[in-house]
C-alpha positions in Angstrom: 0.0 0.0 0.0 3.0 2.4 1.1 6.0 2.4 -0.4 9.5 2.7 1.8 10.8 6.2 0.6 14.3 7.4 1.9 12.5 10.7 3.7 11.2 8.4 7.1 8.4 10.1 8.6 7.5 13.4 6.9 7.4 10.9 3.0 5.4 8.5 4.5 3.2 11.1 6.3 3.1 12.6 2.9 1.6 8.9 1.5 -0.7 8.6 3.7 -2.4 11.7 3.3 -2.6 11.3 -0.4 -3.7 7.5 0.4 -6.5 9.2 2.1 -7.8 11.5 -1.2 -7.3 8.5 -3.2 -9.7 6.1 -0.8 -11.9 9.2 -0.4 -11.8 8.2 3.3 -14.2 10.4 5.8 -13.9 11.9 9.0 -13.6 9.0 11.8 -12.9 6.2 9.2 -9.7 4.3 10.3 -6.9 4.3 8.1 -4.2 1.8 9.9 -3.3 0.7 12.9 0.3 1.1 13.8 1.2 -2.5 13.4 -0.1 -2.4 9.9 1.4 1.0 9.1 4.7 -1.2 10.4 3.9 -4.0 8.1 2.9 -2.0 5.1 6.3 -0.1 5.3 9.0 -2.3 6.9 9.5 0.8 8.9 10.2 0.7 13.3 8.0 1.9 15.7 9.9 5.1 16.4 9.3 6.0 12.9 5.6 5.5 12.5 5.5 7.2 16.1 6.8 10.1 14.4 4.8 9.5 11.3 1.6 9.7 13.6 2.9 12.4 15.2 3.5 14.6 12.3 -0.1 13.5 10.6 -1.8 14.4 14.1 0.0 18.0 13.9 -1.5 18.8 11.0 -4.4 17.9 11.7 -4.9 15.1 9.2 -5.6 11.8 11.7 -7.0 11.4 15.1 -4.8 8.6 16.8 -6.8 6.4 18.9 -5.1 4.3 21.2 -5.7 0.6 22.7 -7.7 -2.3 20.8 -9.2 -1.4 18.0 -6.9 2.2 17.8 -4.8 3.5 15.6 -4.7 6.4 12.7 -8.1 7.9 11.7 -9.6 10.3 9.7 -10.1 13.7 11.5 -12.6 15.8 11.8 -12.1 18.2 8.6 -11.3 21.9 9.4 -10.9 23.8 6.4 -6.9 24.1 6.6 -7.3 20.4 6.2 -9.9 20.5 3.6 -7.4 23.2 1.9 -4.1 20.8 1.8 -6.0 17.8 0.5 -7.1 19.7 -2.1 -3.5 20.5 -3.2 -2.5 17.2 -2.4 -5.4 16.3 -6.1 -3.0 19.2 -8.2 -1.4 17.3 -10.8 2.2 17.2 -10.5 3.3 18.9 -14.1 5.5 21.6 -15.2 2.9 24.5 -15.1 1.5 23.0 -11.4 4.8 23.2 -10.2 5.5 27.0 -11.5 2.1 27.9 -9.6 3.2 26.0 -6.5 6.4 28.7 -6.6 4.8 31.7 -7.3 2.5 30.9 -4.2 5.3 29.9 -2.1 7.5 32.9 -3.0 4.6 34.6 -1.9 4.3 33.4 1.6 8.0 32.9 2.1 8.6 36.4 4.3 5.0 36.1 6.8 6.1 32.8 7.5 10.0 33.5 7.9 9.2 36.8 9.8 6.2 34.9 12.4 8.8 32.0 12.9 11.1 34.6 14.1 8.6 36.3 16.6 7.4 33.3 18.2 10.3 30.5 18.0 10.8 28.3 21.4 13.5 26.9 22.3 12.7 23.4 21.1 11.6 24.8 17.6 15.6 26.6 17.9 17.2 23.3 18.7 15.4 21.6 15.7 16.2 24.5 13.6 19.8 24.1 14.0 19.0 20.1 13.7 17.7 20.9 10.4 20.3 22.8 9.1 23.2 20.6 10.3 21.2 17.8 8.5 21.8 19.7 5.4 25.0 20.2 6.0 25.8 16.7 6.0 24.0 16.1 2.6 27.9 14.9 1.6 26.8 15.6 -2.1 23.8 13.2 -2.4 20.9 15.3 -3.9 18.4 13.0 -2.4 19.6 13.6 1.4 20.1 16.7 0.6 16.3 17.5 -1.1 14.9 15.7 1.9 16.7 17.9 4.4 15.7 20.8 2.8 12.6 19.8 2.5 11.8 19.0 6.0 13.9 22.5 7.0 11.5 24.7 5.5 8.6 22.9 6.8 9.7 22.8 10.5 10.2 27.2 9.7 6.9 27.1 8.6 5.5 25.3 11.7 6.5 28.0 13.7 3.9 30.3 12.2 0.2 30.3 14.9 -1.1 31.2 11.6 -2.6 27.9 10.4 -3.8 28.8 7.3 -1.0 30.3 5.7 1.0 27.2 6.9 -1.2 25.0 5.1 -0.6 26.6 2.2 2.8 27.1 2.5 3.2 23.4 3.2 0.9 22.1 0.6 2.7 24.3 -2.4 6.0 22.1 -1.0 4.6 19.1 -1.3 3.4 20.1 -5.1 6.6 19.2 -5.8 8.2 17.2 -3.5 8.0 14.0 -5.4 9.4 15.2 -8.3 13.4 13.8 -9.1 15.7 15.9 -8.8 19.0 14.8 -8.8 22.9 15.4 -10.2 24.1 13.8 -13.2 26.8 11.5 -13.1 29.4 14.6 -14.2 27.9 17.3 -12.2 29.8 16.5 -9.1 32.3 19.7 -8.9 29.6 21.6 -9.9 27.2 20.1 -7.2 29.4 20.8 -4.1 29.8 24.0 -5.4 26.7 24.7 -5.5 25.2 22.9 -2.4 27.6 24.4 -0.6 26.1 27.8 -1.5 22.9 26.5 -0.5 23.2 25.3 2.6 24.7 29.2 3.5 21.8 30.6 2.3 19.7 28.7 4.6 22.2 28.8 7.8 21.4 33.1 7.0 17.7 32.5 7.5 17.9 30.2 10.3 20.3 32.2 12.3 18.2 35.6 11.4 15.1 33.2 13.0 16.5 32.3 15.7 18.3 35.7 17.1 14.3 37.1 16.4 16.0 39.7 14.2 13.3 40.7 11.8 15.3 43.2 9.8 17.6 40.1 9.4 15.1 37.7 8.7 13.7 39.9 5.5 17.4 40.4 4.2 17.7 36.4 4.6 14.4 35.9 2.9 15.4 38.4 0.0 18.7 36.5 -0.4 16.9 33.1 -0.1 14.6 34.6 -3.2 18.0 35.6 -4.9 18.6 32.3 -6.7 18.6 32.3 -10.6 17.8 29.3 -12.4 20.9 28.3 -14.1 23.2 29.6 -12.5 25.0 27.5 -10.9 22.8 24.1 -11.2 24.5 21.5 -12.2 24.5 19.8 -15.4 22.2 16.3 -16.1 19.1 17.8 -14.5 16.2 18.4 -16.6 13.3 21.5 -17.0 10.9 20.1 -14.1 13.5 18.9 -12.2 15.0 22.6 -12.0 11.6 23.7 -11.2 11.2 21.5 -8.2 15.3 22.3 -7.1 13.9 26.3 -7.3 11.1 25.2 -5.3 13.2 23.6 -2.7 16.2 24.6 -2.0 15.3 28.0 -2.4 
């Protein structure tokens, strides 16, 4: 039913919300219990702990424990109702273009709230992000998945649910998308990850000092990024589109 994708907890939360859409599940229906989510995947239990977590945070499942528990459907609030209907976007070249110009858009409220209201746990994972990105060691994949789960865990800062689910959503427009080096590229890759990842240290230290002016310079320099300049070779149109996307 779910495949075992590289990304842990925040793919396979991914999967199962879109194996919700596709069922056309409703509110209290049970999706899995956690054995069968550890069957289905060949995953632990600290990862679909942390999958159910991450579902329950967003408001997607209800986790019900004991006999007879497990992952259901939740009650559906309009944020929810609003990511699932992103979740049905088709996954093309001009999809993807929206999902940036939407991002783009949201990229400073949601920088700027995660620096007026960051705990210390969201600073800890912050910095947990970012050295995860750090130790991407060249592998796109690694790299795209810490990235990924970076700007998400910025964006769950924000009180402000809606533009979160948004944000979020517009992400995951693209997030299955494959974007990787080609076998030649790998100068050019360090090179340019390398870049990346300083970009992103910027915005995370801007967040976590609560500097706002900083944060807005770090946004601006985040936005900064020209397509082709400096991407590697081997990667093709839509996979450029879901790098800008991403690692942007």
């Amino acid at each position: 039913m779910f495949s075992k994708p590289p990304a842990r907890a925040q793919q396979l939360a991914t999967e199962i919300e879109q194996s919700i859409v596709e069922r056309n599940l409703a509110s209290g229906e049970r999706i899995a219990t956690m054995d069968e989510l550890r069957e289905q995947t060949g995953y632990g239990r600290s990862t679909i702990g942390e999958t159910a977590r991450l579902l329950s945070e967003r408001g997607t499942v209800e986790i019900r424990p004991g006999r007879g528990g497990g992952l259901f459907v939740a009650t559906i609030s309009p944020v929810v109702r609003l990511r699932r209907t992103l979740l049905t976007v088709t996954q093309g070249q001009s999809s993807v273009s929206d999902a940036i110009a939407v991002r783009e858009a949201l990229e400073e409220l949601i920088a700027l709230d995660a620096a007026r209201h960051r705990s210390t746990e969201d600073i800890s994972e912050l910095r947990s992000c970012v050295a995860a990105m750090e130790a991407h060691d060249n592998d796109w994949a690694t790299f795209m998945a810490a990235n990924w789960a970076l700007h998400e865990r910025i964006a769950a800062v924000t009180p402000n649910d809606l533009a979160k689910g948004v944000y979020v959503g517009t992400i995951r427009c693209v997030a299955e998308l494959p974007v990787h080096a080609g076998a030649d590229a790998n100068d050019d890759a360090e090179q340019y990850l390398a870049s990346r990842v300083a970009v992103h240290t910027q915005l995370v230290d801007a967040i976590i000092a609560g500097d706002l002016d900083a944060t807005r310079a770090a946004v601006e320099a985040h936005r900064g990024v020209t397509i082709g300049a400096g991407i590697p070779e081997g990667m093709s149109d839509n996979q450029e589109l879901a790098e800008h996307a991403l690692v942007r």
